[in-house]
DRENSENU-880197 format. One record per residue: x, y, z of N, C-alpha, C, O in turn; residue in one letter. Coordinates in steps of 0.2 Angstrom, whole numbers, plus 5000, padded with zeros to 4 digits. Example, Ala and Ser with C-alpha at 12.3 -4.5 7.8 and 13.67 -1.06 7.14 Angstrom:
2
R n.c1 n.c2 n.c3 ca.c1 ca.c2 ca.c3 c.c1 c.c2 c.c3 o.c1 o.c2 o.c3 residu
R 5066 4972 5039  5062  4978  5039 5066 4984 5039 5071 4983 5042      a
R 5064 4989 5035  5068  4995  5036 5064 5000 5039 5067 5006 5040      s
This chain:
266
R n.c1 n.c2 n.c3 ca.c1 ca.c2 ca.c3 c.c1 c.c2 c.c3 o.c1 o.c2 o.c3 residu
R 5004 4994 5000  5000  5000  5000 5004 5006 5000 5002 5011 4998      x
R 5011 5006 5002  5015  5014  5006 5017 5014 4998 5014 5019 4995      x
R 5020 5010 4994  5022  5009  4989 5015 5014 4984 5016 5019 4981      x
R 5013 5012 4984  5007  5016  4978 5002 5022 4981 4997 5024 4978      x
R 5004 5024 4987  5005  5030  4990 5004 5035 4987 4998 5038 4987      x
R 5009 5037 4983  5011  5043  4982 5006 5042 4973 5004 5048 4970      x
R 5005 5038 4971  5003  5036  4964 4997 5037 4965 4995 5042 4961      x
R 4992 5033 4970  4987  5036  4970 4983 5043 4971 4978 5045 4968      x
R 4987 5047 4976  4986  5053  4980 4988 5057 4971 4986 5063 4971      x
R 4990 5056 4966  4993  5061  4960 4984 5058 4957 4980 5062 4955      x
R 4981 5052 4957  4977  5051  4953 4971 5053 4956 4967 5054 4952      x
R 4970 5055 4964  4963  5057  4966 4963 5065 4964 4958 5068 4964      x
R 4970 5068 4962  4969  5075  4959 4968 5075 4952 4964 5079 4950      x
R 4970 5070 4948  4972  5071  4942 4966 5066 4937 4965 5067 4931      x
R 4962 5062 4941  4954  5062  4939 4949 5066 4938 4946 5067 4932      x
R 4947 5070 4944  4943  5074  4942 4945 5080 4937 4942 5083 4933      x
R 4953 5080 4938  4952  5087  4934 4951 5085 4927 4947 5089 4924      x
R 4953 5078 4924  4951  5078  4917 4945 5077 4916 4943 5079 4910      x
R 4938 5076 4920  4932  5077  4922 4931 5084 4920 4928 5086 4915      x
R 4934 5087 4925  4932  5093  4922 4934 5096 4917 4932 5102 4916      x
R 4940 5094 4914  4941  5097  4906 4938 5094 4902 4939 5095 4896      x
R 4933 5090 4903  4928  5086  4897 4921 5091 4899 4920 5096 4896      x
R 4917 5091 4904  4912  5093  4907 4912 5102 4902 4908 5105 4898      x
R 4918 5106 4907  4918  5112  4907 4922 5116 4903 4928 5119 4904      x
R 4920 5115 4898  4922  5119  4890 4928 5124 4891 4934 5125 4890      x
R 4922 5127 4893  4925  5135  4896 4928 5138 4900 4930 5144 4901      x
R 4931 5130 4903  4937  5130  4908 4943 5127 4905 4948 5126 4908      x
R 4942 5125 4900  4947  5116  4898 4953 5120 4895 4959 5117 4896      x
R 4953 5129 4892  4962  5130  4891 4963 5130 4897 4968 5127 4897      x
R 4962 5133 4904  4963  5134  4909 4967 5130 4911 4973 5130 4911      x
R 4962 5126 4912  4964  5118  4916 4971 5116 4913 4976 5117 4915      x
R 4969 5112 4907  4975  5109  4903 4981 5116 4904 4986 5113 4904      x
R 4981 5122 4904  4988  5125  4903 4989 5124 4909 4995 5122 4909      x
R 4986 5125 4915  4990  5124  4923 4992 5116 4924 4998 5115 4926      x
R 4988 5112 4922  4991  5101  4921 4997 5102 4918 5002 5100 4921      x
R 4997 5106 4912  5004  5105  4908 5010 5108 4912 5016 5106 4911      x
R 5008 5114 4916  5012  5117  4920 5013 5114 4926 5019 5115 4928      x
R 5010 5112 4929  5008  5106  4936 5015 5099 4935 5019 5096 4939      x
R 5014 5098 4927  5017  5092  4926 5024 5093 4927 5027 5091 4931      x
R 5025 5097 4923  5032  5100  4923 5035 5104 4930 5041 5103 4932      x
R 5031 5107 4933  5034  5110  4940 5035 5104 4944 5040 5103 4947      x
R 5029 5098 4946  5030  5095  4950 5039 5091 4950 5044 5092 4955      x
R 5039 5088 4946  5047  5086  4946 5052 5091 4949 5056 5089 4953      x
R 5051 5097 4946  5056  5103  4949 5056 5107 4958 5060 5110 4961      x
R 5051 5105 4959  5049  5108  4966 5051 5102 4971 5054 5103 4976      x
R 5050 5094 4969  5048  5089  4974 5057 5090 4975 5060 5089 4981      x
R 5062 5091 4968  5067  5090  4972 5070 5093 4977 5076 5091 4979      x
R 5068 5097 4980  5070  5099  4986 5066 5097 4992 5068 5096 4998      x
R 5059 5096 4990  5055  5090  4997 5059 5086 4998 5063 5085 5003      x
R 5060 5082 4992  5063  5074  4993 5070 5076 4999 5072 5071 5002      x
R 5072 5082 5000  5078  5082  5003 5076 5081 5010 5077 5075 5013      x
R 5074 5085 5012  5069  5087  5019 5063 5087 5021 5062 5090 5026      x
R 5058 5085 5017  5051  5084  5019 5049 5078 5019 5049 5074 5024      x
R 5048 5075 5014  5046  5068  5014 5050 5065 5006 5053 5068 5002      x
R 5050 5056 5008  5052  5054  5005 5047 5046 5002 5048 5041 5004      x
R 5043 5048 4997  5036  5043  4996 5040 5039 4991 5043 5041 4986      x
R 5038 5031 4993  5041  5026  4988 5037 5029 4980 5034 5033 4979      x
R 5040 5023 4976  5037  5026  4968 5036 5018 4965 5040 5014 4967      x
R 5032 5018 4961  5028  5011  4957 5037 5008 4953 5039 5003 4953      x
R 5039 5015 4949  5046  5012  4944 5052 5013 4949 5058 5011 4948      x
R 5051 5015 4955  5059  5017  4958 5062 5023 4959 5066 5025 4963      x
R 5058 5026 4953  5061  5031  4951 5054 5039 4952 5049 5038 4948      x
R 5055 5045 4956  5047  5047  4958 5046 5053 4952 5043 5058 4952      x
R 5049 5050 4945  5047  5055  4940 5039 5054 4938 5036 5060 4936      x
R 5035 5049 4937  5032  5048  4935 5025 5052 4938 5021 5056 4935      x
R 5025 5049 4948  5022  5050  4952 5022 5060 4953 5017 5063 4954      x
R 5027 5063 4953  5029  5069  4950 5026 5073 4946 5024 5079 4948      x
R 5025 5070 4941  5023  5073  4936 5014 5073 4936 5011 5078 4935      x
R 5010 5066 4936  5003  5064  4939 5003 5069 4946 4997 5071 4947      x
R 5006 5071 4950  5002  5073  4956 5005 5080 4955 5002 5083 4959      x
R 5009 5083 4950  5010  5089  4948 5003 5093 4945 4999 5097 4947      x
R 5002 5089 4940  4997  5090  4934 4992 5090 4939 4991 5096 4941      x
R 4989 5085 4942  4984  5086  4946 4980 5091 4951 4974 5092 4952      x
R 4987 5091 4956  4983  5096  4962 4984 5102 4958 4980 5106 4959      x
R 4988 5103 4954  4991  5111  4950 4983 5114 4949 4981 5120 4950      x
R 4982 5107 4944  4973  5111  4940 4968 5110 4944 4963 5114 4944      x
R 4969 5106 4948  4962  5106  4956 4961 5113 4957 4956 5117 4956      x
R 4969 5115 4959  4968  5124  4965 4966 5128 4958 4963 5133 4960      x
R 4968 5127 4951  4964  5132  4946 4957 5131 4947 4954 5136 4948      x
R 4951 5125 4946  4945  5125  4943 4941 5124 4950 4935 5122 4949      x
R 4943 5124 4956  4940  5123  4962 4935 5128 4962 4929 5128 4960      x
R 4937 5132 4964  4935  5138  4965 4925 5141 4959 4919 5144 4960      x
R 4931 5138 4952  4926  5139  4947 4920 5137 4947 4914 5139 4947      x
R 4923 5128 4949  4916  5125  4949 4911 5126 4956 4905 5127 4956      x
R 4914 5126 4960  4911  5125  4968 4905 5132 4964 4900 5132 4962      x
R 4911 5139 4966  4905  5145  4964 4903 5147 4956 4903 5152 4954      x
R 4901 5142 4953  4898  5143  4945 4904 5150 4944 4902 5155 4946      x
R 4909 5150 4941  4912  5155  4939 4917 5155 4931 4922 5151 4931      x
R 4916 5157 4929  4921  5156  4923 4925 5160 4922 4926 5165 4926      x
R 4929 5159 4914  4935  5163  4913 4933 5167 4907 4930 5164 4903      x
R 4934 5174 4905  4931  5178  4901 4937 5183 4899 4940 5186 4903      x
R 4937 5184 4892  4941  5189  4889 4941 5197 4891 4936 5201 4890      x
R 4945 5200 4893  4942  5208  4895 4950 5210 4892 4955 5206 4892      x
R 4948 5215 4888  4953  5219  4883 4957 5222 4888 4962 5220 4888      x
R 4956 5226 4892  4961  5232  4898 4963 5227 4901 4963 5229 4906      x
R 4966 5222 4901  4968  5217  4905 4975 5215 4901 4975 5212 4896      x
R 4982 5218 4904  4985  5212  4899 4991 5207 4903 4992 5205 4909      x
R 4992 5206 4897  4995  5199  4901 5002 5199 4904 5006 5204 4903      x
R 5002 5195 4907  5009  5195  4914 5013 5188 4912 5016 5186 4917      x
R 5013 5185 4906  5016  5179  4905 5025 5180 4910 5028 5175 4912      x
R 5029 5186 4911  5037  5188  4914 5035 5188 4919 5038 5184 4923      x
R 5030 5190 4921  5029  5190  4929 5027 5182 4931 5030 5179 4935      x
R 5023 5180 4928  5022  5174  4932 5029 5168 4930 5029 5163 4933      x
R 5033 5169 4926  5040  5163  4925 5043 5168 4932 5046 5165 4936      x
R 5042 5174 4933  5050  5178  4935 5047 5173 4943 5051 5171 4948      x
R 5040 5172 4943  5036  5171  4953 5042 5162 4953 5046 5160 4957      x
R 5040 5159 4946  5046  5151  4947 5051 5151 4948 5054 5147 4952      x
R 5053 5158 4944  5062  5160  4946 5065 5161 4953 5071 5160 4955      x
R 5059 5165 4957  5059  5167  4965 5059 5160 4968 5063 5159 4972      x
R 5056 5157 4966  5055  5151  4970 5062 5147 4972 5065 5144 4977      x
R 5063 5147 4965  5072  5142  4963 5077 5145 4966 5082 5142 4969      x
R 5076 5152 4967  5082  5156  4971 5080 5158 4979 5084 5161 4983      x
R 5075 5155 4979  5073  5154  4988 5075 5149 4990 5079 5150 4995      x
R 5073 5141 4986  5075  5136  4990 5083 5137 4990 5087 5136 4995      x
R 5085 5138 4983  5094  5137  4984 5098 5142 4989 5103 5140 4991      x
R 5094 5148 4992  5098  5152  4996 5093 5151 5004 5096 5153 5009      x
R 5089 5148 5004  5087  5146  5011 5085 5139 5012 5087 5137 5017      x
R 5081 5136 5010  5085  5129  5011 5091 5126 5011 5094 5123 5016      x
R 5095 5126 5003  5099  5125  5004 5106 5128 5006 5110 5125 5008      x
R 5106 5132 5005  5110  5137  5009 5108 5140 5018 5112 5139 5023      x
R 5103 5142 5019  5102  5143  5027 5101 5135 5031 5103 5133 5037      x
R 5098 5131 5027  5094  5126  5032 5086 5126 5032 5083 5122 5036      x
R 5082 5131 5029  5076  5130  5031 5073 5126 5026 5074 5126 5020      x
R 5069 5122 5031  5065  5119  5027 5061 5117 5023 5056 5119 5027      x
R 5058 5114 5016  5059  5118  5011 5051 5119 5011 5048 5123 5008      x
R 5046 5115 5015  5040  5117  5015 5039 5126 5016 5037 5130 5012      x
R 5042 5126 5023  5040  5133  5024 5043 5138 5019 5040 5144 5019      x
R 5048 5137 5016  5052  5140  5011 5046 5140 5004 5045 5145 5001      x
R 5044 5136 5003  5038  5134  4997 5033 5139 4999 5031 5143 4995      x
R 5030 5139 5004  5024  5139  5009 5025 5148 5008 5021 5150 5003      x
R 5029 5153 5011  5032  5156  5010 5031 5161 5003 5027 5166 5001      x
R 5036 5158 4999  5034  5161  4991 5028 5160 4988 5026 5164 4985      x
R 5024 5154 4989  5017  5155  4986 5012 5161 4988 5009 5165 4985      x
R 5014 5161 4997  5008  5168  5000 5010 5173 4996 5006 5177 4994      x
R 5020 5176 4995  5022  5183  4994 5021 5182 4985 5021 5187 4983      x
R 5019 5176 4981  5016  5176  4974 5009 5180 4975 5008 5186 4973      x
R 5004 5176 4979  5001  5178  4979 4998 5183 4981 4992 5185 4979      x
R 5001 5186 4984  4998  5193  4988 5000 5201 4982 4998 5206 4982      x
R 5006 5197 4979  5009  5201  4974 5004 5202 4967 5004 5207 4963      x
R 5002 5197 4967  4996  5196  4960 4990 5199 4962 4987 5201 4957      x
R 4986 5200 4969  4979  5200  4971 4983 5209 4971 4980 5213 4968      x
R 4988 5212 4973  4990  5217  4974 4989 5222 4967 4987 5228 4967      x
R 4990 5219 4963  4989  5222  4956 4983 5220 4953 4981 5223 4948      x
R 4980 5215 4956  4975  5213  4952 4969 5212 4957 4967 5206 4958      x
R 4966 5217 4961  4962  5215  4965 4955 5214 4963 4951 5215 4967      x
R 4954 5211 4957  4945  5207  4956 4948 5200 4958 4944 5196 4958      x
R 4955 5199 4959  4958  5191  4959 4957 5190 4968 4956 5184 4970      x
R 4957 5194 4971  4955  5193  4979 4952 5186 4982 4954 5182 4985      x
R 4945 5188 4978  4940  5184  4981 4943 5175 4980 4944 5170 4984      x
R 4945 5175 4972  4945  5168  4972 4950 5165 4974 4951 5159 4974      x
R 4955 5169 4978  4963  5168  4980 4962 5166 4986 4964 5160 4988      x
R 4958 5171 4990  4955  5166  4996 4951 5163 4995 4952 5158 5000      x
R 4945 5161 4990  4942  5155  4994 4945 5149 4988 4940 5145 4986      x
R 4949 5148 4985  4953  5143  4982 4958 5140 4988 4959 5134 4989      x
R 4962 5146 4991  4964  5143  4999 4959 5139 5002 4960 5133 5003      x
R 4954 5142 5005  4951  5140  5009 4948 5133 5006 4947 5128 5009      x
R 4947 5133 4999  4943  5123  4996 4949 5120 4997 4949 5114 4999      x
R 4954 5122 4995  4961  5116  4996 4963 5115 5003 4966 5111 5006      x
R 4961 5122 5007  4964  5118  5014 4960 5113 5016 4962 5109 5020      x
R 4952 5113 5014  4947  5107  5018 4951 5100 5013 4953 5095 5016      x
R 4952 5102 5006  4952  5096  5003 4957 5092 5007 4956 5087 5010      x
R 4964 5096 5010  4968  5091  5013 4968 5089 5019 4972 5085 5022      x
R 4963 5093 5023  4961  5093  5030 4957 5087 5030 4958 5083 5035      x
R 4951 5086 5023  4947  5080  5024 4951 5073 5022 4952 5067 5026      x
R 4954 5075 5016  4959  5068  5012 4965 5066 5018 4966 5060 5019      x
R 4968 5070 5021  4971  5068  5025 4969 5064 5030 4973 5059 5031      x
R 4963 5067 5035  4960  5063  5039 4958 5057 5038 4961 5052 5041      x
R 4954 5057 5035  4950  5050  5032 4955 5045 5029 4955 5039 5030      x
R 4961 5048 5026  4966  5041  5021 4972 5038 5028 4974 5033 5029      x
R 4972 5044 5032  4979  5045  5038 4975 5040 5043 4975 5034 5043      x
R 4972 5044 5045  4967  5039  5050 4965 5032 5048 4968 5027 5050      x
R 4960 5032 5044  4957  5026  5045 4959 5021 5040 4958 5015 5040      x
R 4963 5025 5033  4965  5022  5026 4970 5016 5024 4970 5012 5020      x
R 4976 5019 5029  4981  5018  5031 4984 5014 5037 4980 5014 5041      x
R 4990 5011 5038  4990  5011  5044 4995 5014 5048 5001 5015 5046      x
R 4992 5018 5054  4997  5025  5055 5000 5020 5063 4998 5014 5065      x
R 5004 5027 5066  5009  5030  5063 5015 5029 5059 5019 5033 5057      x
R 5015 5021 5055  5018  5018  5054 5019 5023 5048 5023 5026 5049      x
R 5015 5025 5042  5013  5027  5035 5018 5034 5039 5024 5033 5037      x
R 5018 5039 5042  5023  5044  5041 5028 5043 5045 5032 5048 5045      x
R 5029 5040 5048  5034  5037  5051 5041 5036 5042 5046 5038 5041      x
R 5038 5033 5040  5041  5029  5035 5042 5035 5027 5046 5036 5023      x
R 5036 5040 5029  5038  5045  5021 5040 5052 5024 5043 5057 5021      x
R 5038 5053 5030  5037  5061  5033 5042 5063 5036 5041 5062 5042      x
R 5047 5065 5034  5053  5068  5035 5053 5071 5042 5058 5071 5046      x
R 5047 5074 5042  5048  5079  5048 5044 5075 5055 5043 5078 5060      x
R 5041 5068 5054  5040  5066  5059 5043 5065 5066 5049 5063 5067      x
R 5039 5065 5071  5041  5067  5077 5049 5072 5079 5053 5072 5083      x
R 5047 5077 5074  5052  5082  5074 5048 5089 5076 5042 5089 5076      x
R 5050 5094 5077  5048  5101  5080 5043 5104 5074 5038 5107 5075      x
R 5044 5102 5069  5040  5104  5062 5033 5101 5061 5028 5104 5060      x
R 5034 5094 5062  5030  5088  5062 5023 5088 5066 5021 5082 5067      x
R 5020 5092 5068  5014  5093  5071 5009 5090 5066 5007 5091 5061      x
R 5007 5087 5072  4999  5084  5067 4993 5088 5071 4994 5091 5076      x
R 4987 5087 5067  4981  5087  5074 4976 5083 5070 4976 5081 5064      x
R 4968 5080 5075  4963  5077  5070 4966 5072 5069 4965 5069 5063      x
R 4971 5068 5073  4972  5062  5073 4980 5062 5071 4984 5062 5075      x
R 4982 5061 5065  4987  5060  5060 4988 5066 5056 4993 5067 5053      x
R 4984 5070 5056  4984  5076  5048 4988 5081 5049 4988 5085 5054      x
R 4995 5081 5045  5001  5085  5047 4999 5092 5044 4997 5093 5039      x
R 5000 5097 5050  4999  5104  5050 5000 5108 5044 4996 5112 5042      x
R 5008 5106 5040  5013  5109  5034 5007 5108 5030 5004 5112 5028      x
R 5004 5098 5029  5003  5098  5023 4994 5104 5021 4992 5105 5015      x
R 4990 5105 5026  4987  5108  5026 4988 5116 5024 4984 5120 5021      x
R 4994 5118 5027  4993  5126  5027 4998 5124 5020 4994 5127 5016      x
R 5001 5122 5017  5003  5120  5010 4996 5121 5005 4993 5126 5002      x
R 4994 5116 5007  4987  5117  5000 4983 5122 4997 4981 5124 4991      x
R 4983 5125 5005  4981  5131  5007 4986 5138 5003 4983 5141 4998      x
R 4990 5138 5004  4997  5142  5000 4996 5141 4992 4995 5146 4988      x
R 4997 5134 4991  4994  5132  4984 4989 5136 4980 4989 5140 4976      x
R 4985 5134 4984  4978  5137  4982 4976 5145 4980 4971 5147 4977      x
R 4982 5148 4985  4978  5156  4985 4982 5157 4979 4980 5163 4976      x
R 4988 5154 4976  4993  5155  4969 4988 5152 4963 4984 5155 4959      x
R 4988 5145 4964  4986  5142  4959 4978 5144 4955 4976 5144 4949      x
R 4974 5146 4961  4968  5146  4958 4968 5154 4954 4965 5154 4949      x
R 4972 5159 4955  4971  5165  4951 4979 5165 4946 4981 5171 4946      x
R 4982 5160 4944  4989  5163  4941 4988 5160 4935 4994 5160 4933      x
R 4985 5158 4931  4981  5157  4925 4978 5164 4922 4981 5168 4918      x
R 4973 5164 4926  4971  5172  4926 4975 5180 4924 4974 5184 4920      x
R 4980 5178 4930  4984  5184  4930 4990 5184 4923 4993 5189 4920      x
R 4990 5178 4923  4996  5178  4917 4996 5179 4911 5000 5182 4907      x
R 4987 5176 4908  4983  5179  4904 4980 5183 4901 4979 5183 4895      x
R 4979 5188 4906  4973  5193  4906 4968 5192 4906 4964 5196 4903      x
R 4965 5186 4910  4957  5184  4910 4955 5187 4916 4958 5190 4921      x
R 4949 5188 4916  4943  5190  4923 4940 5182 4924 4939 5177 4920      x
R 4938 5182 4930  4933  5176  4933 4926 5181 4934 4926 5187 4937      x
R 4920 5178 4931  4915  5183  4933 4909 5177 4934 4911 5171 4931      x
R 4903 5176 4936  4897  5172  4938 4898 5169 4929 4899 5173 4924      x
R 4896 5160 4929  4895  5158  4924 4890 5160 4922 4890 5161 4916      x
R 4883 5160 4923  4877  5164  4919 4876 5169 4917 4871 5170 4914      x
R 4881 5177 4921  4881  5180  4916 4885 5182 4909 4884 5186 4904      x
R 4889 5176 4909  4893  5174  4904 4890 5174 4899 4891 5177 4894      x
R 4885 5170 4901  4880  5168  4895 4874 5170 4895 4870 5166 4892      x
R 4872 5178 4897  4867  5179  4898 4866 5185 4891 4860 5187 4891      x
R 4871 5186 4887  4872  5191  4882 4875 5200 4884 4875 5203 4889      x
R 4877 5202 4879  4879  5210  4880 4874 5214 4884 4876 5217 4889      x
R 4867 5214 4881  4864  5218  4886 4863 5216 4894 4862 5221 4898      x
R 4863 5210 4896  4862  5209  4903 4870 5206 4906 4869 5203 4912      x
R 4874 5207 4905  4880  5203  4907 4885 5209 4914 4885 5216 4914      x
R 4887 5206 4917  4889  5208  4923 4896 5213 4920 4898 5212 4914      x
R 4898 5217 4925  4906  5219  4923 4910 5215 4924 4909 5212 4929      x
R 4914 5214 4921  4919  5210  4917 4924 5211 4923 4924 5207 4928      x
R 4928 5217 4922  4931  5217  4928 4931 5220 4934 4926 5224 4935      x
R 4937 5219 4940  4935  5221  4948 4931 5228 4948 4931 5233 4945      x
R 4925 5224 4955  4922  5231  4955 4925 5236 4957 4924 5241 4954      x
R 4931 5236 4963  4933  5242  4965 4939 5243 4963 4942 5247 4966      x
R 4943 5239 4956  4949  5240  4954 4947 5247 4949 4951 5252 4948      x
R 4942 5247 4947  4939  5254  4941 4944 5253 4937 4948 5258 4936      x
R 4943 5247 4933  4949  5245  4928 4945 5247 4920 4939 5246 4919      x
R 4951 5251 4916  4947  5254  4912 4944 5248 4906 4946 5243 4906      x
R 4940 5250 4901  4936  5246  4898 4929 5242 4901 4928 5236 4898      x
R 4926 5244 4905  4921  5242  4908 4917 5245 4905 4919 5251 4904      x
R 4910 5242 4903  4905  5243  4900 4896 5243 4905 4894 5238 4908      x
R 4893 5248 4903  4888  5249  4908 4882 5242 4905 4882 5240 4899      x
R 4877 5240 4909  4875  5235  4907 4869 5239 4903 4868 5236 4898      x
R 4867 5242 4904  4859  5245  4899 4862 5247 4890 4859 5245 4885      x
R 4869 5253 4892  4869  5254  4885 4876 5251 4881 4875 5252 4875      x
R 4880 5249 4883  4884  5243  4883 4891 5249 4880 4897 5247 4877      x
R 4890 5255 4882  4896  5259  4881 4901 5259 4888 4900 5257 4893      x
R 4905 5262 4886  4910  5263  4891 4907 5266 4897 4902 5268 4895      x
R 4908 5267 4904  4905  5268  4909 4910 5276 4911 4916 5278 4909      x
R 4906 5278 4915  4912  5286  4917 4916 5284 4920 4921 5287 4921      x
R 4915 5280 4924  4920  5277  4929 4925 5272 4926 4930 5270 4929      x
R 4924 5270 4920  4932  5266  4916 4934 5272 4910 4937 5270 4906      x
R 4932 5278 4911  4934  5282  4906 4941 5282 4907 4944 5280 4912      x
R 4943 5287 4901  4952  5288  4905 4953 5293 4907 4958 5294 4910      x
C-alpha cells in the first residue's frame, strides 16, 4: 500500500480534473495550461521536498512519474475549484494584459529561495515553498484585485480538501503512525505537528498556500477575469462587469447601454 501511496494521491487529483476538462468547455484551456504546468513543476519543486520533507516510495523506483501525475493534478484542482464550487468562469476583457514575465520571474523566486534558504540557510523547504506561494500571491491580488476573492476562497477549498483527504486516508486508510513514520521527513520532529488524529499541520497550510497562487495565476498571466458563469451567458445587454468592481479598471462597460461607463473612462 506505502508503495502506491504517492501514485494514488497524483490520481485522486488528476481524475477529476480531466472530468472537468471534458464537462467544462469553458474551463478546459485553463485547466489543461495549469496540468501542463503542474506536470512540469511537479518534478522541479519535489526536488528539494525529497531532501527534507518527505520521501514517498514510487511504482518504477524512480518518483518521476508519480511527480509529474500529482504535479498535473493538484496544480489544475487549485485552478478549477473555485470555478466549479461557485459557477464562475474565465472571460476575455481587453484592459487586462498579460503577465506571461511575471508569472515565469514568481518560478524563478522560488528556485532562488530554495537554493539560498533551504539549501544554503537550512530552512526547510515546505516553509520555504509555503512562503513564496503567500508573497506570489499577495503580489498578484495586489495588482489585480477582482483576483482577491478567488485567491481566498481557492485557499480555503484546498485547505478542507487536505484537512478531509488527509483525515479519512491517515486515520482510518492507512496504517498510522507507521505510514509517516516511514515518508514524513519531519516526523516526530519540532516541524511535524499533526492534529485530527494523523493530519500534518505543513501539509494543510501547503494546499492552502497552493491554492491562494494556483487558483488566480492562469488568470493573471493571461489577462482573464473570473465573473458568475450565467452572466457569461446571459448576452451583451444583461451581462455583469467584466472586471474588479473596486479596481475601476478601464474598459468596463455599463450594462443598459453597453458603452464605456464614466467610471472606466480615462
Amino acid at each position: 500500500m506505502t508503495r502506491y501511496l504517492y501514485f494514488y494521491l497524483g490520481l485522486i487529483f488528476l481524475v477529476p480534473t480531466i472530468v472537468v476538462a471534458i464537462w467544462r468547455r469553458d474551463l478546459r484551456r485553463g485547466v489543461v495550461t495549469i496540468a501542463i504546468f503542474g506536470a512540469v513543476w511537479g518534478p522541479i519543486s519535489e526536488f528539494w521536498f525529497f531532501r527534507d520533507y518527505w520521501h514517498p516510495q514510487s511504482v518504477l523506483g524512480s518518483p518521476l512519474l508519480e511527480d509529474a501525475i500529482y504535479g498535473a493534478g493538484i496544480s489544475a484542482t487549485a485552478s478549477w475549484i473555485y470555478k466549479v464550487v461557485a459557477r464562475r468562469t474565465d472571460v476575455a476583457a481587453g484592459a487586462q494584459q498579460t503577465k506571461y514575465r511575471a508569472a515565469c520571474a514568481i518560478a524563478v523566486l522560488y528556485v532562488a529561495a530554495m537554493v539560498v534558504l533551504e539549501m544554503g540557510l537550512g530552512i526547510n523547504s515546505i516553509l520555504v515553498a509555503i512562503g513564496v506561494y503567500l508573497v506570489a500571491s499577495t503580489y498578484i491580488v495586489s495588482h489585480r484585485r477582482d483576483l482577491f476573492v478567488p485567491s481566498v476562497c481557492s485557499a480555503i477549498l484546498m485547505g478542507i480538501i487536505a484537512l478531509v483527504g488527509y483525515g479519512l486516508g491517515l486515520n482510518f486508510l492507512v496504517h498510522e503512525p507507521s505510514t509517516l513514520a516511514q515518508i514524513w521527513l519531519l516526523y516526530k520532529k519540532p516541524l511535524g505537528i499533526t492534529f485530527l488524529g494523523y493530519v500534518p499541520l505543513t501539509e494543510v497550510v501547503w494546499y492552502a498556500a497552493w491554492g491562494s497562487l494556483l487558483g488566480i495565476l492562469y488568470e493573471f498571466a493571461s489577462g482573464m477575469c473570473i465573473q458568475p458563469l450565467n452572466a457569461s451567458r446571459s448576452g451583451p445587454d444583461n451581462s455583469l462587469l467584466i472586471s474588479g468592481d473596486s479596481a475601476g479598471m478601464p474598459g468596463q462597460r455599463s450594462r443598459s447601454t453597453g458603452r464605456p461607463s464614466a467610471r472606466g473612462s480615462p
